[in-house]
VEXDREN-476870 format. One record per residue (C-alpha): residue number from 1; y, x, z. Coordinates in steps of 0.1 Angstrom, whole numbers, m for minus. Layout:
N
@resi:NUM	py:Y	px:X	pz:Z;
...
//
This chain:
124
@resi:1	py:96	px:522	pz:450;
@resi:2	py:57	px:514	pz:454;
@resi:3	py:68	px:479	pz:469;
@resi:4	py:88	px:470	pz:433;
@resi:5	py:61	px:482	pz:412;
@resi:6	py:36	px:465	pz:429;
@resi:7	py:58	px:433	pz:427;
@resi:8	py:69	px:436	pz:391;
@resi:9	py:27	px:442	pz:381;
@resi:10	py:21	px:409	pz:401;
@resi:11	py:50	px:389	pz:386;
@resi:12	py:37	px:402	pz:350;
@resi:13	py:2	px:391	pz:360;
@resi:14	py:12	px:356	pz:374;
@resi:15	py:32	px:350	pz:343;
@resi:16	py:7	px:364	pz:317;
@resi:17	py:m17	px:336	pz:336;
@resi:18	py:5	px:305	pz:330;
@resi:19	py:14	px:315	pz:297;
@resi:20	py:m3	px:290	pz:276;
@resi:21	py:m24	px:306	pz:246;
@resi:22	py:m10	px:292	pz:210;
@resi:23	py:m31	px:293	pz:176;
@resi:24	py:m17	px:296	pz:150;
@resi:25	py:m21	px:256	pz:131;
@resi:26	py:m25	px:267	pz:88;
@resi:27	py:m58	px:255	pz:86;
@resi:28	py:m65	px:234	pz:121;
@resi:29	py:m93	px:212	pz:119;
@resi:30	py:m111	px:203	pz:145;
@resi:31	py:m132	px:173	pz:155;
@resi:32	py:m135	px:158	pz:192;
@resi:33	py:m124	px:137	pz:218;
@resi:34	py:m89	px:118	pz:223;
@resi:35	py:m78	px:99	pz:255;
@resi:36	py:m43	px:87	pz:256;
@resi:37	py:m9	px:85	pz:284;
@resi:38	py:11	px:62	pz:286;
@resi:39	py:31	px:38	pz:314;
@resi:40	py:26	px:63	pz:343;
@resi:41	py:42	px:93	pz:324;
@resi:42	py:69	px:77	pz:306;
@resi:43	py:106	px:92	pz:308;
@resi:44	py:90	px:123	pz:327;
@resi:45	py:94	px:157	pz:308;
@resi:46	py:70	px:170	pz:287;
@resi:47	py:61	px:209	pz:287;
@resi:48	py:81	px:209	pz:255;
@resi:49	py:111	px:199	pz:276;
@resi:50	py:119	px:165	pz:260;
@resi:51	py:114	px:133	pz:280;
@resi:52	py:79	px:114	pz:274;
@resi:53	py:81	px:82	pz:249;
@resi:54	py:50	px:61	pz:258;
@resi:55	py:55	px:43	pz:225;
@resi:56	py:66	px:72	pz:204;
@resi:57	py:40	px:93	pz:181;
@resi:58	py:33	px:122	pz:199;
@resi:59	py:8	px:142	pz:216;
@resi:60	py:m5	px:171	pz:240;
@resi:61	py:m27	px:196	pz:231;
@resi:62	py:m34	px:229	pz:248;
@resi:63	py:m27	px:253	pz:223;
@resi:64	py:m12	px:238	pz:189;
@resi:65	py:29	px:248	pz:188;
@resi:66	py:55	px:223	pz:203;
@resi:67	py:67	px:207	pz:168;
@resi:68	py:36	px:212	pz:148;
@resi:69	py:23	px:182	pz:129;
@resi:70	py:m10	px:166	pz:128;
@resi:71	py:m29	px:141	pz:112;
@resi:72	py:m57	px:124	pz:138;
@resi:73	py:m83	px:105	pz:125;
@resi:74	py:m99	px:80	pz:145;
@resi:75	py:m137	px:86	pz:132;
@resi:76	py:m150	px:53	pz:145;
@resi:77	py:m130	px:32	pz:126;
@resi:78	py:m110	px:58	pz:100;
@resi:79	py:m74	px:46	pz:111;
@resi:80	py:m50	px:77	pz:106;
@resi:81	py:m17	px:82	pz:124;
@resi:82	py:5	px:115	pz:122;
@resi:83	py:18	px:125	pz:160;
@resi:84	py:40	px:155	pz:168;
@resi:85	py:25	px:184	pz:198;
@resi:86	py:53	px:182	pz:224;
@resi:87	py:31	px:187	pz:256;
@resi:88	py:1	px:206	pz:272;
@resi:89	py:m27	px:188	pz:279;
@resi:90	py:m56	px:173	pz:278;
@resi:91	py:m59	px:180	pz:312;
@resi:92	py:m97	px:169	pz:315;
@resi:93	py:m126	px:191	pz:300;
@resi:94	py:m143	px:181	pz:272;
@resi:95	py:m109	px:164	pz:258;
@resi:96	py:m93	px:178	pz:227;
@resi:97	py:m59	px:158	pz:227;
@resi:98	py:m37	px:137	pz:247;
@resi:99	py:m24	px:106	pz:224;
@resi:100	py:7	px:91	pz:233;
@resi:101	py:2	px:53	pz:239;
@resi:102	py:20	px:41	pz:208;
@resi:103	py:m3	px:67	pz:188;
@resi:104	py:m35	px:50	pz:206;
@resi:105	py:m21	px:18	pz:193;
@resi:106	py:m23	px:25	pz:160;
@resi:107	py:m59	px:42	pz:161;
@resi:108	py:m72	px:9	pz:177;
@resi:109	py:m84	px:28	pz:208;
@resi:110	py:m64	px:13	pz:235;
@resi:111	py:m94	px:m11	pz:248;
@resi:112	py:m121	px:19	pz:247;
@resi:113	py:m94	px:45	pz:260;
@resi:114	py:m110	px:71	pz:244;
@resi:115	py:m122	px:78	pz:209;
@resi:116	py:m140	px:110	pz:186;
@resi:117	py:m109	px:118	pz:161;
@resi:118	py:m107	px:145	pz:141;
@resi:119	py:m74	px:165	pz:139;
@resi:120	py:m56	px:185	pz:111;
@resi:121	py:m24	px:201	pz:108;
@resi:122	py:m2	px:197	pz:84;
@resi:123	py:23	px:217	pz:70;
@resi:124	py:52	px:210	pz:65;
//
C-alpha cells in the first residue's frame, strides 16, 4: 500500500512538471523577440498534435492556448501577419515566439532570423 502511494504522489508530481502553464490570451500584449522554424521541422508533429507546415501561418509559444489567434508585429519594419499557437516553444531563453517560416516571410525577417515583434491576441 506505501509502494502505490508513493508511486501515484510521484506520477502526480512528474505530470504536474510537464504540464505546460496556459494564460489566459483576452488582453495579451506583449513585446519581444521572434526567431522562426522552418525546413528541419517540417511534417513533424507539433505539441498541438497537427503535423508542422513550414509555409503555413502558425507559431509556438509557451503558454498562449493551441488555437488562439494573434497578430505579431514586426517593430522594425511594422509588417503585420496573423499566425495561429499550435506548438510549445520558443525553446531558447530570451525568445518570446517561434514563427513558422511562411510567417517570417511575410514579416521580412528571414535574412536577420530574428526580429523584436510585438504580439496581441485577438479574439475571435
Amino acid at each position: 500500500m506505501k509502494r502505490l502511494v508513493a508511486t501515484s504522489a510521484l506520477l502526480a508530481l512528474l505530470t504536474g512538471c510537464a504540464t505546460s502553464h496556459v494564460i489566459d490570451p483576452r488582453g495579451y500584449d506583449e513585446t519581444g523577440t521572434a526567431s522562426y522554424y522552418g525546413a528541419r521541422h517540417h511534417g513533424k508533429r507539433t505539441a498541438s498534435g497537427e503535423p508542422f507546415d513550414q509555409n503555413g501561418l502558425t507559431a509556438a509559444h509557451r503558454e498562449l492556448p493551441f488555437g488562439t489567434r494573434v497578430q505579431v508585429t514586426n517593430l522594425g519594419n511594422d509588417k503585420r501577419v496573423v499566425v495561429r499557437i499550435n506548438d510549445r516553444g520558443p525553446h531558447v531563453r530570451g525568445r518570446l515566439i517561434d514563427l513558422s517560416r511562411g510567417a517570417a516571410q511575410q514579416l521580412d525577417m528571414l535574412r536577420s532570423g530574428t526580429a523584436n515583434v510585438r504580439i496581441q491576441a485577438l479574439s475571435d
